[in-house]
N, C-alpha and C positions, 0 to 999 in steps of 0.2 A: 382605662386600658390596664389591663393586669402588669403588674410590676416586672420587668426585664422584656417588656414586648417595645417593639421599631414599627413604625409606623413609617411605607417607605411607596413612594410614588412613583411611577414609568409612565417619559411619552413613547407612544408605542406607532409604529406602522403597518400597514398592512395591505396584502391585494385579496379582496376575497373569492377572486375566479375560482378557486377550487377548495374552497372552505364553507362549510356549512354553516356560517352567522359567527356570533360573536359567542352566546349564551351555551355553555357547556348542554349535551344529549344525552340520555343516559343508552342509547345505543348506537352514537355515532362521535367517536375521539376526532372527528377530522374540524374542530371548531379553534377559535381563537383562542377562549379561555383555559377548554383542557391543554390545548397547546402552552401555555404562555406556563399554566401551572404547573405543567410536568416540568418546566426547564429551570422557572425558579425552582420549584421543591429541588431539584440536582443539586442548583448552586448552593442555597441553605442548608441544605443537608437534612430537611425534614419539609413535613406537607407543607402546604401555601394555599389558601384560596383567595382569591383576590376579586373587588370592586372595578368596574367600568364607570365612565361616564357616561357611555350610551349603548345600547346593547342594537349591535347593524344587524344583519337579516344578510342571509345565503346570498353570495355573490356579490357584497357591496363592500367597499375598502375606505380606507381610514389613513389615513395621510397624521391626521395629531390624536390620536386617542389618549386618555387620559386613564391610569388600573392604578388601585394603593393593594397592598396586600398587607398584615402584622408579622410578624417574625422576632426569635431570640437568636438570630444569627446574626450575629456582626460581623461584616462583610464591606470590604472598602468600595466607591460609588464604581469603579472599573469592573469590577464582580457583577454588579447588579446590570453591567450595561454587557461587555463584551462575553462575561461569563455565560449570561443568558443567551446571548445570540449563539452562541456556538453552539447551543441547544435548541435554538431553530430549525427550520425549515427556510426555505431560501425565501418564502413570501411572510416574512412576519420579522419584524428586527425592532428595537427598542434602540430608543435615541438621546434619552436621556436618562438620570432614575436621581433622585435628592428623598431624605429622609425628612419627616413635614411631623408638626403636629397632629397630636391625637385627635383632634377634631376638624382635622379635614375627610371630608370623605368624596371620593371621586364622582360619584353619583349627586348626593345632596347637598353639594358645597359648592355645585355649578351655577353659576348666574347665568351665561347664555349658550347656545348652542350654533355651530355654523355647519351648513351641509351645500358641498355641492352638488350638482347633478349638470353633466357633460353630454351635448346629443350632438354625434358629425352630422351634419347634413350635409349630403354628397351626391350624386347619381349613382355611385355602388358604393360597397361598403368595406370598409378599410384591412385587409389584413392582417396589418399589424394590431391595431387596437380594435379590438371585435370584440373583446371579454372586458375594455376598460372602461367603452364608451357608449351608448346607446345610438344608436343610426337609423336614421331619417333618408327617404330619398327625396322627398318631401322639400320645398324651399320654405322654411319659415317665414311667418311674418311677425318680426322681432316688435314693430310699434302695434299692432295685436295683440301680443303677447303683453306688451309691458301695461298696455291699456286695462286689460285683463288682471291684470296681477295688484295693480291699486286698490281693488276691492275686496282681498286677502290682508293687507295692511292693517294692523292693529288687533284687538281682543275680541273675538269672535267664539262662537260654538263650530266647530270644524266637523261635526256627526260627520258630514257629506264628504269629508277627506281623511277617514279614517277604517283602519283594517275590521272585517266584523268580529276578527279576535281580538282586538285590541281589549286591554286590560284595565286602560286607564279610569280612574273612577270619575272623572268630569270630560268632556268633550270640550271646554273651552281654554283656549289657546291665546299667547301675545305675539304676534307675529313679529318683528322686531323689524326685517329689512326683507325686502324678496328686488334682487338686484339681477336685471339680462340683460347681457351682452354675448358680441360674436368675437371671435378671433381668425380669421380666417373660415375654415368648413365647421371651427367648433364654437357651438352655442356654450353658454355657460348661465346656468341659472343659483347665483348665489342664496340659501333664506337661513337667519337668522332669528331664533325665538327664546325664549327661556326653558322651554320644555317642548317636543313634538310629541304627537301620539300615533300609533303605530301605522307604517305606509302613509305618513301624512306629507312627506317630499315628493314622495314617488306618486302620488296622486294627485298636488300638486304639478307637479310636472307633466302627467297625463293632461291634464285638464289641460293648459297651456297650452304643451302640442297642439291639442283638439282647436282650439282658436288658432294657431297659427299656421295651420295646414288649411283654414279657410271652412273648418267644419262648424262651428259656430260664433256667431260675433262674441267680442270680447265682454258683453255685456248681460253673456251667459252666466260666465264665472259668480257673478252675484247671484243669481237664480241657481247655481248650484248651492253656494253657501249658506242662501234664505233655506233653499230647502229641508236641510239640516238631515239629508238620508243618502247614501254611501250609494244605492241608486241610480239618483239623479246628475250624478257623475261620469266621467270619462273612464276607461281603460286604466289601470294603475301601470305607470310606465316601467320597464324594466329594469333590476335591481343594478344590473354593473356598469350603470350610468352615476351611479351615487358614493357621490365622498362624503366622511365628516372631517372636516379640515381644522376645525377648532372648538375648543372647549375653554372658556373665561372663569376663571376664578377671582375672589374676590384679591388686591393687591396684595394684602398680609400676608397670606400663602405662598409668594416669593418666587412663583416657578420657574423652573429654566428656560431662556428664549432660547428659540432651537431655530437656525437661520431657515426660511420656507423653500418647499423643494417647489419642481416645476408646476403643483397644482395649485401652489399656494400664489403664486406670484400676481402683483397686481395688476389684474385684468380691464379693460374699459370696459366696465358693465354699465347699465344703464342707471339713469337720474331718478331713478325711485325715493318717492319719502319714504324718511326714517323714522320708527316710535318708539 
């Protein structure tokens, strides 16, 4: 890193009801990024482009995101937190910021990845959460579902659950944890991997639904996978069902534990093995 540059880290939140993804547009300012960069450039007093951990897609929210951006502005950690929000929008607030080694980087210095995805099922659909949660009128069948999801477990080729823009140069994937449970009318589908590829939760979670709405045995799931073709798939579920709630770094990196809001909280999900 060039000599007088900070290398400075933000966990960051988000709703993305009315933002256009994470990844700056070049005809559309309503995104995360140019949001995030317009407010630190303010507080620094000069440009910013900054690093994500995971770049979300139109309508999906982020509860712990993980941006570094470099800077010759020295700026105490209050600056970097309340400075910036003031430069917000009411859906986008930053909850931490600590300045880190040149060789972290938010994107490649991630070890794993946590997403969830939220569906009410209800007999009508919720007013107040309409934009946060995905809804189902539909009764799940949660031991379907978790039946289904064993066969997602571990290092697989995901073709069949992934976007056909997807960019990634290999289609194979670590699945780490895929954890369901209910709370009341809300499902909750926890999956943790080291890496996703594009619409690979939210196709995931299609597929699911599809077996727990009683559309096919859970032993489809596998015969989507073998398939290895986007195809042979379910409906890709809709996006404002989906959090990323966590980002893991390796310990040296130090980060701030930032106490967990209501989406974070410990759920009784189901007994899935772990890899």
């Amino acid at each position: 890193m060039p000599e007088g540059l900070r290398r400075i880290a933000l966990g960051v939140e988000y709703c993305g009801t009315r933002l256009r993804g994470f990844q700056k547009q070049k005809h559309d300012p309503h995104t995360v990024q140019e949001t995030l960069e317009k407010g630190i450039s303010a507080v620094a007093a000069e440009p910013v482009t900054l690093v994500c951990a995971g770049r979300t897609d139109a309508g999906v929210h982020a509860t712990r995101q993980v941006i570094h951006f470099d800077t010759r502005a020295l700026r105490p950690q209050k600056a970097w937190i309340q400075g910036v929000n003031t430069q917000m929008p009411f859906d986008v607030r930053v909850h931490w910021a600590q300045e880190i080694p040149a060789q972290f980087h938010a994107r490649f210095s991630a070890r794993q990845r946590t997403y969830r995805y939220l569906i009410h099922s209800a007999p009508t659909r919720s007013a107040q959460a309409s934009s946060e949660v995905t809804w189902t009128d539909h009764t799940l069948d949660l031991s379907a579902m978790r039946a289904g999801a064993r066969y997602l477990i571990g290092e697989h080729d995901f073709s069949s659950f992934r976007a056909s823009q997807c960019q990634a140069k290999s289609p194979v994937r670590r699945l780490l944890k895929l954890d369901i449970g209910r709370v009341g009318q809300l499902i909750v589908l926890e999956v943790s991997a080291t890496a996703f590829l594009h619409h690979m939760v939210r196709n995931i979670a299609g597929v699911l639904m599809a077996v727990g709405r009683g559309d096919y045995p859970a032993e489809w799931v596998g015969e989507v996978l073998a398939a290895r073709d986007r195809s042979a798939a379910s409906v890709t579920a809709p996006p404002h069902g989906l959090y990323l709630v966590d980002v893991e770094y390796p310990p040296e990196f130090t980060l701030p534990f930032v106490e967990p809001g209501p989406l974070l909280v410990p759920l009784p999900l189901g007994g899935l093995p772990t890899v």
